[in-house]
C-alpha positions in Angstrom: 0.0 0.0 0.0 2.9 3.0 0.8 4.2 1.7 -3.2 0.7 2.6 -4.3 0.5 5.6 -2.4 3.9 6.7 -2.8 3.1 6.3 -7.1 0.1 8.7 -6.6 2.0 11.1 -4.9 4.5 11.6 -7.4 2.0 11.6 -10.1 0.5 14.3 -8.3 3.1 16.4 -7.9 3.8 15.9 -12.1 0.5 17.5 -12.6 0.8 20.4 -9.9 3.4 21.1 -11.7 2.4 21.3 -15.2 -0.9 22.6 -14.2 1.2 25.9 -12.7 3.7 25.8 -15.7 0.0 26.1 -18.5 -1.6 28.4 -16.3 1.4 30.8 -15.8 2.0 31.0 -19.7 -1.9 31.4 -20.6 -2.5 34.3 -18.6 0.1 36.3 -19.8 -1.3 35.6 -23.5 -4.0 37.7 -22.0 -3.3 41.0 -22.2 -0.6 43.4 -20.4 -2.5 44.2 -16.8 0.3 47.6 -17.0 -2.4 49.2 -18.6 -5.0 47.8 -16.6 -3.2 49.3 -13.0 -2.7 52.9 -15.4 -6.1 52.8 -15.9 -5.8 54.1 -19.6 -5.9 57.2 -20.5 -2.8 59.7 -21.4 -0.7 57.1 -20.9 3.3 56.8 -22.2 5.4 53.9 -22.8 8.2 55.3 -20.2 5.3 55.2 -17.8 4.2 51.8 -18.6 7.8 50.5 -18.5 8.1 51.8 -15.2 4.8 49.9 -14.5 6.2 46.7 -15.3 9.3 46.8 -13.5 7.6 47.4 -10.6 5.4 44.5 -10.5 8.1 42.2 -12.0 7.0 41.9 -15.4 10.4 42.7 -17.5 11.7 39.7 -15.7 12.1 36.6 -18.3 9.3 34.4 -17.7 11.5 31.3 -16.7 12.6 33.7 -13.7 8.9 34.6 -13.1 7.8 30.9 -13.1 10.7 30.3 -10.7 9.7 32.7 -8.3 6.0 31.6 -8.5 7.0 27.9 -7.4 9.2 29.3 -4.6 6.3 31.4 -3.2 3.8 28.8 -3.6 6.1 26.5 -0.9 6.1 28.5 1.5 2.6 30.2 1.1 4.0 33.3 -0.3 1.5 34.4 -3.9 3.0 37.8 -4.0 1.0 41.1 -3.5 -2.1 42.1 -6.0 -1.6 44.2 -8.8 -4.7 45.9 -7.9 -4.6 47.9 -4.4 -1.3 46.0 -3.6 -2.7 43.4 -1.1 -1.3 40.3 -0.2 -2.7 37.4 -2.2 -2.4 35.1 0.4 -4.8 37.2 2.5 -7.2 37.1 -0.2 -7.5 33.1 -1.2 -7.1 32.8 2.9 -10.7 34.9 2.9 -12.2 33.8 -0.1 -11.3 29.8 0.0 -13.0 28.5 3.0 -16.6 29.9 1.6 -15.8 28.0 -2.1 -15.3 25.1 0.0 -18.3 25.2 2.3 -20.5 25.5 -0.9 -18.6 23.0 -2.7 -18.8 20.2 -0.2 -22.5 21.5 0.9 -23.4 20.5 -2.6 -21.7 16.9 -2.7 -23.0 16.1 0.3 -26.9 17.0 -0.1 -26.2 15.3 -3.8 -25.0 12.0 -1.9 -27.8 12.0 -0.3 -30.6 12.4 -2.5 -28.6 10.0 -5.4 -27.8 7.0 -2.7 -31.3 6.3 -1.2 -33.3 7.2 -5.2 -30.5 5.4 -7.0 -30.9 2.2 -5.4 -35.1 2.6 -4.7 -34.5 3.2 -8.6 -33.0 -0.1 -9.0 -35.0 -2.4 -6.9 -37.8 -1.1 -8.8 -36.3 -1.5 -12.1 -38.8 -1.4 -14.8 -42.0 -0.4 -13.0 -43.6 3.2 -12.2 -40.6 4.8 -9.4 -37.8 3.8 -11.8 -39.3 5.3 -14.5 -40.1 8.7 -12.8 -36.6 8.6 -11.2 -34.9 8.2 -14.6 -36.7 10.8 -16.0 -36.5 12.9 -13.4 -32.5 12.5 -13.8 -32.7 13.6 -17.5 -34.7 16.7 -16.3 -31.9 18.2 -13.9 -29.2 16.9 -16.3 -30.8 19.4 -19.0 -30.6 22.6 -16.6 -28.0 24.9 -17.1 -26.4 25.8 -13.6 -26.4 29.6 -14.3 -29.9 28.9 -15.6 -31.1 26.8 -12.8 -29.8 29.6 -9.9 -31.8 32.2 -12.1 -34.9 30.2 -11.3 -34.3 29.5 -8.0 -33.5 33.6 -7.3 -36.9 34.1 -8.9 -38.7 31.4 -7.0 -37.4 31.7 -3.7 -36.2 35.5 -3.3 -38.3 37.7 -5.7 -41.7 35.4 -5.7 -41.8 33.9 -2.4 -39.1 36.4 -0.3 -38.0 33.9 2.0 -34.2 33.5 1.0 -32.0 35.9 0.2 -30.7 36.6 -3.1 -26.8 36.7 -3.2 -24.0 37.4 -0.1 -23.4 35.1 2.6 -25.2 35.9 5.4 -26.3 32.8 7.6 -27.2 29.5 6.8 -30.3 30.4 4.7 -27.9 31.4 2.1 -26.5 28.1 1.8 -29.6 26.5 0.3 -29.8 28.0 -3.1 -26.1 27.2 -4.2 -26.1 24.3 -3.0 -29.5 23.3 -4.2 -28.5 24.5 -7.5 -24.9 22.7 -8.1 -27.0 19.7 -5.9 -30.0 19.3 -8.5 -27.1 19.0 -11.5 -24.8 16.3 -9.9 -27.8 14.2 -8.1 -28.9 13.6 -11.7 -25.6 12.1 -12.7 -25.4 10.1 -9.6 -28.5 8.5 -9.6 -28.0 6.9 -12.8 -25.0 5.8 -11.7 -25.8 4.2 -8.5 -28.7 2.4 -10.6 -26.7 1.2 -12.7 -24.1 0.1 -10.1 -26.7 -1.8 -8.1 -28.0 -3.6 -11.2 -24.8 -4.9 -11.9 -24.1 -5.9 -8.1 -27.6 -7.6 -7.7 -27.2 -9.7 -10.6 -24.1 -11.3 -8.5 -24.1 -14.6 -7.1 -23.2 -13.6 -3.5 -26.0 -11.4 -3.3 -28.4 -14.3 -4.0 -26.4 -16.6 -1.3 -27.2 -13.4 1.0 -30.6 -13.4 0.4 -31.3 -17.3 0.4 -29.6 -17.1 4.0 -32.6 -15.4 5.1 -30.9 -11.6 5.3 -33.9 -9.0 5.5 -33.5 -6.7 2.3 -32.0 -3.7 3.9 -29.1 -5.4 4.9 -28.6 -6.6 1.5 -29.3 -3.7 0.0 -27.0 -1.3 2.1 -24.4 -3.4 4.0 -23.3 -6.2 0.9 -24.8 -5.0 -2.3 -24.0 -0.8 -2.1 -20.9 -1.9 -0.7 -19.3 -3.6 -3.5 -21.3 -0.4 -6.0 -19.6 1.9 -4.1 -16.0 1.6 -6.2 -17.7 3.4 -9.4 -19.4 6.0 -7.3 -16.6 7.1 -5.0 -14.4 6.9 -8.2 -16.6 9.6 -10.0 -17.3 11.3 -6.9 -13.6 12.5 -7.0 -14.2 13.3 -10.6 -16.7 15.5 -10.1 -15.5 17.8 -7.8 -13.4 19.1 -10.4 -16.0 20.1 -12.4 -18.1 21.0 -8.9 -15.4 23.8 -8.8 -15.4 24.7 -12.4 -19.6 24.9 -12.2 -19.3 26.7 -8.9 -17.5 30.2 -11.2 -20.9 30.8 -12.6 -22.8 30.2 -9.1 -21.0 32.3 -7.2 -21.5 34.8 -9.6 -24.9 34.9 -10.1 -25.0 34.7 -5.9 -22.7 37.0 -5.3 -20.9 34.3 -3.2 -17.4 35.5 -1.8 -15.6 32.7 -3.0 -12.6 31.7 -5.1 -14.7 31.9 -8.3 -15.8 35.5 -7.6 -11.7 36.1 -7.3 -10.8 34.8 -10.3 -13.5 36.0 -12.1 -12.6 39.6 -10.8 -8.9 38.9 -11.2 -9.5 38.1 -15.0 -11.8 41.2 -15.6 -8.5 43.3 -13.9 -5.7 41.3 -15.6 -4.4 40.2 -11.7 -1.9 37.8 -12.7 -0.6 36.8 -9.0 -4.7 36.6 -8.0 -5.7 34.7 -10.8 -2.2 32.1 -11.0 -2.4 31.6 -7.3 -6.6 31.4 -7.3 -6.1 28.4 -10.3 -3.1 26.9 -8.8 -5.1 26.5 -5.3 -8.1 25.2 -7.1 -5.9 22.6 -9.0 -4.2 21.2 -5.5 -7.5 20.4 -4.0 -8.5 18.7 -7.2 -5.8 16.9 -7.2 -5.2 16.2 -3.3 -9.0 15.0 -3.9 -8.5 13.0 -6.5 -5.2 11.3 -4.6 -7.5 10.5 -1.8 -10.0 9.1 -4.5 -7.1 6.7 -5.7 -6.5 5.4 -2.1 -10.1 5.1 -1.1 -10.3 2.6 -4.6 -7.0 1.0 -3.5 -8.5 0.1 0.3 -12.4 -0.7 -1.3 -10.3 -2.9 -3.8 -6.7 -4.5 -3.4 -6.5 -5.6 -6.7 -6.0 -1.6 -7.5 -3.3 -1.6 -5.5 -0.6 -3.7 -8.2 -1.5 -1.2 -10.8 
């Protein structure tokens, strides 16, 4: 097992590193943020130069990159181009509401997907599978940005009792994470169907059950079990694209998260906020995704020679 985990750890640090290497070219394909902190206007190139040199952008970009990976081991982003404040400070306010939402939404999905994904598959073929499948296809058709329109309309502007955007008690919780809930609960259902279909069909479960087992403990202790490798596997997946959905949410909500940073750090041309933003985002993906590989290795030893 320390082989295994030892192999994803290295692989992990490969992709850290080539995730910060893409994102610290790209971005400076995007424009020169000099201009942005001038604020246009009468500008001259002497000023501009003087601009750059100041935040560190005549350096070669080799020396640049370097400097990036040195800060980002010791916590160190650098300062904002935009009012000069330490980027730290701002991903140190910023992250922990990203990953409330985030992990407010993955857990409410897990549990409506479990509990309708496997009544979906006990019932397979009569009336509940059929209105849980197409109830699945209905939330997989909603745009996210759509869907937290609707909800905004419903619940704050119809009805009144939520409030539209900020984060200002638990009450603001719901809508978010309804909305990112509604799109991943769809997916997950049709998966833990499937799952349970397959592990069903299995010999031991019809051992189980001729032993005289009552169906829950079937169901939930053998069967879901031996289901969950798929499902955990894709859980991990999906927080990746969790985070990349959650941009647009937090937008529409107002929510004073890391998507709200980098989508402000774009519109500004922040490099250090929007490299260390992406670069933060992409270690949790990844540290999540690690933890993925050895929950599979421990739910199945047979990963572990891979």
């Amino acid at each position: 097992m320390a082989g295994f985990i030892l192999k994803r750890l290295l692989q992990a640090v490969f992709v850290v590193l080539a995730v910060t290497l893409i994102v610290s070219f790209a971005i400076r394909l995007s424009g020169d943020p000099a201009i942005m902190v001038m604020g246009g206007g009468n500008v001259t190139e002497q000023d501009l130069q003087n601009i750059r040199q100041a935040l560190g952008l005549n350096r070669p970009f080799y020396v640049q990159y370097l400097s990036f990976l040195q800060g980002l081991f010791v916590g160190d982003f650098g300062k904002s181009f935009m009012g000069g404040t330490p980027v730290s400070l701002l991903i140190s306010q910023a992250l922990p509401a990203t990953l409330l939402l985030a992990f407010a939404s993955l857990l409410t999905s897990i549990a409506l997907s479990v509990p309708l994904g496997v009544y979906a598959a006990v019932n397979r073929g009569r009336w509940p599978d059929q209105l849980i499948r197409i109830l699945s296809l209905v939330g997989l058709s909603f745009p996210n940005f759509w869907l937290a329109i609707m909800l905004v309309l419903l619940f704050s502007i119809v009805l009144g009792i939520l409030p539209p955007s900020g984060m200002e008690g638990p009450e603001s919780f719901i809508m978010p994470a309804l909305t990112m809930a509604i799109i991943l609960t769809a997916t997950n259902m049709r998966l833990v169907r499937t799952s349970m279909l397959e592990t069903l069909s299995q010999q031991y479960i019809m051992v189980a059950r001729s032993k005289g087992l009552r169906d829950r403990v079937v169901l939930y202790k053998h069967a879901l079990r031996n289901s969950a490798i798929p499902l955990v596997t894709y859980i991990g997946l999906q927080f990746g694209n969790l985070i990349g959905g959650i941009v647009i949410v937090e937008r529409v909500f107002n929510w004073p998260g890391m998507g709200t940073l980098a989508f402000d750090a774009i519109s500004n041309r922040d490099y250090p906020v929007l490299q260390a933003t992406i670069t933060v985002l992409a270690l949790f993906i990844v540290f999540i995704n690690l933890m993925v590989d050895v929950a599979y290795g421990l739910i199945d030893p047979r990963i572990r020679t891979e």
